[in-house]
N, C-alpha and C positions, 0 to 999 in steps of 0.2 A: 828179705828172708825172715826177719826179725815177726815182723806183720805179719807171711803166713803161716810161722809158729805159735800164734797167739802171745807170741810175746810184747804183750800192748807196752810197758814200760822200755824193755831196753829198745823196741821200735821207735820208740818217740824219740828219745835220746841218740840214736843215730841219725834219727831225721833232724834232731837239732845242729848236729855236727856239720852236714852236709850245708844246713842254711848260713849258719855262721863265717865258714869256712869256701863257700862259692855263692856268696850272697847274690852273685849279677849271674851266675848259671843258669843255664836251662832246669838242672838240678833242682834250684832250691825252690823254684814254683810246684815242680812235683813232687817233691819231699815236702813240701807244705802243706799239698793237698794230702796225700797218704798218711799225715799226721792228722786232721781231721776226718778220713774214713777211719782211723783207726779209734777214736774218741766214738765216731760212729755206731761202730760195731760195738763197743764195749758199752753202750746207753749213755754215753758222759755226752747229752746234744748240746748243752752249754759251750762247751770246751772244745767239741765241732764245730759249732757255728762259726766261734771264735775264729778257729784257723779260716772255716771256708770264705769266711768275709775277708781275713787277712789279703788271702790268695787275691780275691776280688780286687782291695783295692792298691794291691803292692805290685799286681801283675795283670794289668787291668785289658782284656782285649785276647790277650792268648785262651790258647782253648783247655788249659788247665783253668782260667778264672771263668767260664763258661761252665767245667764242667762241678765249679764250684757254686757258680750260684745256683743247677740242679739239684746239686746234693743240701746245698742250703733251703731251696722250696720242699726240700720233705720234710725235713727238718719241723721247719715252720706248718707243712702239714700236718704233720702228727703233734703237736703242741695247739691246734688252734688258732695259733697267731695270725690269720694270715692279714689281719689289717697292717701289722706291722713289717709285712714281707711286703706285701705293695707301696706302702712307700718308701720303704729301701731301694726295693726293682725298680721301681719308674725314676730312679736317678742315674742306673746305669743306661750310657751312651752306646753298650757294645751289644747289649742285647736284646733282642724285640718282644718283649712283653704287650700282646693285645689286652684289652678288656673282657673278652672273651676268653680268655685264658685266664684271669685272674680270677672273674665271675666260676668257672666251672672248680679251678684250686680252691677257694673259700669255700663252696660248695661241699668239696669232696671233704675239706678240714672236720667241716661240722659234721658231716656222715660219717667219717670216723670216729670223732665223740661221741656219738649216737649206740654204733655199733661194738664200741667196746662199754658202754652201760655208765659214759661219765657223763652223766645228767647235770651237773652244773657246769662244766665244762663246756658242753652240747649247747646248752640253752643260750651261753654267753654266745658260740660259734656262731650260731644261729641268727642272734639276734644280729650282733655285726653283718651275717649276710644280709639281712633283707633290710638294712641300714644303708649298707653302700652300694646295693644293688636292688633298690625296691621294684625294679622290673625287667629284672636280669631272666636268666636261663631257667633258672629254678627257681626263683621269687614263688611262688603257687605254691610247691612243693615243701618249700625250708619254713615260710608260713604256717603250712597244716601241720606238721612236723615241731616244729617250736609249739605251738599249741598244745598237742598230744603231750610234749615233753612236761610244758605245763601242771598240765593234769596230772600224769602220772606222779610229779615230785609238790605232790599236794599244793597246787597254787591254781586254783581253777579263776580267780579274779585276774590274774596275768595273762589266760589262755583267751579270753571276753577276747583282745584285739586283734589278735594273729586269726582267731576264728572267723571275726568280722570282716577283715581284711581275704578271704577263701571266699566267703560265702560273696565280697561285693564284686566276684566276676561272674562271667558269664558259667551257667552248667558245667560242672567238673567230674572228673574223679572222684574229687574230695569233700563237693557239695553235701552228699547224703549224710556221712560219718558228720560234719562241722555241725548240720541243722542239730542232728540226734543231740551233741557234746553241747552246745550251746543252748537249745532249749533248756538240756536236765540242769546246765549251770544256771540259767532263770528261774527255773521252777524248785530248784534248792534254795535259792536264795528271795523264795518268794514272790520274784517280778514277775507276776503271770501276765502284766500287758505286754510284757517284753517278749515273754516266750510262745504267747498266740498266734504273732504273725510269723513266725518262726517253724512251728506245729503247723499252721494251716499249709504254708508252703512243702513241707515234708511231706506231708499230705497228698499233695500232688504232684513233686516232682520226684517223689520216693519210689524207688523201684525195690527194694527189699518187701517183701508182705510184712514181717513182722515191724518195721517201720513204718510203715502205713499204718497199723494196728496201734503200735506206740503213738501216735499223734492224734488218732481218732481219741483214744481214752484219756490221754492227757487236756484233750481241748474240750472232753464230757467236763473234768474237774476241773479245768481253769473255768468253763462259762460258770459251772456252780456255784465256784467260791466269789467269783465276778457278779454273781445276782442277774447272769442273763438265763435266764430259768427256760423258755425256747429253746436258745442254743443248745445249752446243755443237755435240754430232751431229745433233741434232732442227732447228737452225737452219742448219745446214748444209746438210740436206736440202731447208730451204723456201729457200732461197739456189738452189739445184742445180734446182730446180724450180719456179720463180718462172717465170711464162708473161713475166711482162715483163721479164726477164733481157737481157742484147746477146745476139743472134745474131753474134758474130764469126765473121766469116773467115779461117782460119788457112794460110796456105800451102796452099791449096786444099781445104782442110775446113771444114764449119761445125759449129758447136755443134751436139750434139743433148741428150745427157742422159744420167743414169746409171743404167745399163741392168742391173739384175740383180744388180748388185754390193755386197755389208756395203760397208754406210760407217760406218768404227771411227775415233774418234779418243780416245787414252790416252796417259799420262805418257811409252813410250817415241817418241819424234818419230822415229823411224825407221819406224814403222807407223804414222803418221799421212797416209796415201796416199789423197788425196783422186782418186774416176779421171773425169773427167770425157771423155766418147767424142765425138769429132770424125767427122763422117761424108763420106766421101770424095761430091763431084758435077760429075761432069765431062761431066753431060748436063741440070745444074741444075734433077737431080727427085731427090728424097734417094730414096737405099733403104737397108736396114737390112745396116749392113757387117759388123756382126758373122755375120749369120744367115746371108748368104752368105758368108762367109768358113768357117763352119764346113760348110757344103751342099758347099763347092768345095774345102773343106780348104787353103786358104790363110795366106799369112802376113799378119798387120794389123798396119797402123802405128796406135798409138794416141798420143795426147796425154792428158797429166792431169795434176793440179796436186799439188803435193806441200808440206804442209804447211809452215810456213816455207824451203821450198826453190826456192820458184817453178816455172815451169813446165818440164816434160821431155817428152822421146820416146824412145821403145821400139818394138822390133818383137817382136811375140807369136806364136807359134802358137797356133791353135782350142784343141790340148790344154791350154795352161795356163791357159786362162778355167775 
């Protein structure tokens, strides 16, 4: 009565009474338990636990201590714990704990850390999963998962192995996001040979367009700053010509594309003159400004990018194209 009063205190105190007083009773298994749901309900899971292991090993085999070590694996759920629920559980005789059971509760531990925002908590749950389960049910998943968490709680040097670890199976889920997260952690930290073979495979097993786009440009500036001056042209060019590139708007021009023009890039960065032609539309239907420009003999305003120099403007006459 006491318990569904909220009366947590004088509830305990009668369930003390009962145990003291009919210690070999049916009673005091169950008043032992109801003294840990009640620790339960109130958040005191310390002082739950306590009773439900009591229950466990003073009343070992009834199905009060059964329904104790349930309420004890939440327990241990919502704490994280669960290394230390498993080897608790695999010493009781009365209850069948598979691996598969264990594998999917550690599991669920660490998604609960996850999803209440306790990122150090998470990251510990986590790691313990794919520690005692490196090819469990969710092994893939608590990998890419510990990764991400990585990252977000600024340690991108801890995220390198759990990434490594997604990416060394076969095509996933999770393969596209790990390339993306793993390259940018090479290419911050400068490793561009680490992050080419990485980019090039995004590359082609990327199904997002704008990932594909991200590893085309990325691997322009890795071959750059690597002195493969080729390479870097060649991916320059699928950068320049990428259908799903921004069309920006530039001061009354939009993109169009590079039209006719060597696209050279080499050691002197003075000739590394990327041209990319902007087409005037001021009746917002493109026509080709060059080709009238040279019919009318006119001067053109061009825009184009110029190799660590960002972007410029010139005006040209037809003769010097």
């Amino acid at each position: 009565t006491y318990s569904n009063m909220n009366k947590s205190s004088d509830a305990i105190n009668t369930f003390n009474k009962l145990i003291s007083q009919y210690p070999k009773s049916t009673f005091a298994s169950k008043a032992m338990l109801k003294q840990g749901l009640v620790y339960y309900n109130t958040k005191d899971n310390a002082k739950a636990l306590e009773r439900f292991k009591k229950v466990v090993s003073d009343y070992s085999g009834t199905s009060e201590a059964v329904e104790a070590v349930e309420n004890a694996r939440l327990i241990y759920v919502d704490s994280g714990s669960m290394t230390e629920y498993a080897s608790w559980v695999k010493g009781l005789d009365f209850v069948e704990v598979s691996n598969s059971d264990l594998d999917n509760d550690s599991y669920e531990a660490a998604e609960k850390q996850k999803f209440q925002n306790n990122t150090k908590q998470a990251i510990a749950s986590y790691t313990d999963y794919v520690k005692n389960y490196p090819n469990g049910m969710n092994a893939l998943k608590a990998q890419f998962n510990l990764a991400e968490l990585y990252v977000a709680d600024n340690q991108p040097q801890n995220a390198i192995t759990p990434y490594e670890a997604v990416l060394a199976k076969s095509k996933n889920e999770y393969t596209e996001a790990s390339l993306v997260a793993l390259s940018g952690i090479y290419l911050t930290d400068k490793k561009v040979d680490q992050a080419i073979p990485l980019l090039k495979r995004l590359e082609i097993d990327g199904e997002k367009d704008q990932n594909k786009l991200y590893a085309q440009s990325n691997l322009m500036k890795a071959y750059y700053e690597t002195e493969d001056f080729k390479s870097a042209e060649a991916y320059a060019s699928k950068v320049l010509n990428n259908s799903k590139a921004d069309k920006k708007v530039k001061d009354g021009y939009k993109f169009d594309r590079v039209e006719g023009l060597p696209l050279t890039i080499n050691a002197d960065e003075e000739q590394n003159v990327i041209k990319v032609y902007y087409l005037k539309d001021e009746t917002q239907s493109k026509y080709n400004l060059l080709t009238r420009a040279i019919k009318e003999r006119r001067k053109v305003k061009i825009l184009y990018y110029s190799y660590n120099k960002g972007e410029n403007e010139r005006v040209i006459c037809p003769a010097e194209m």
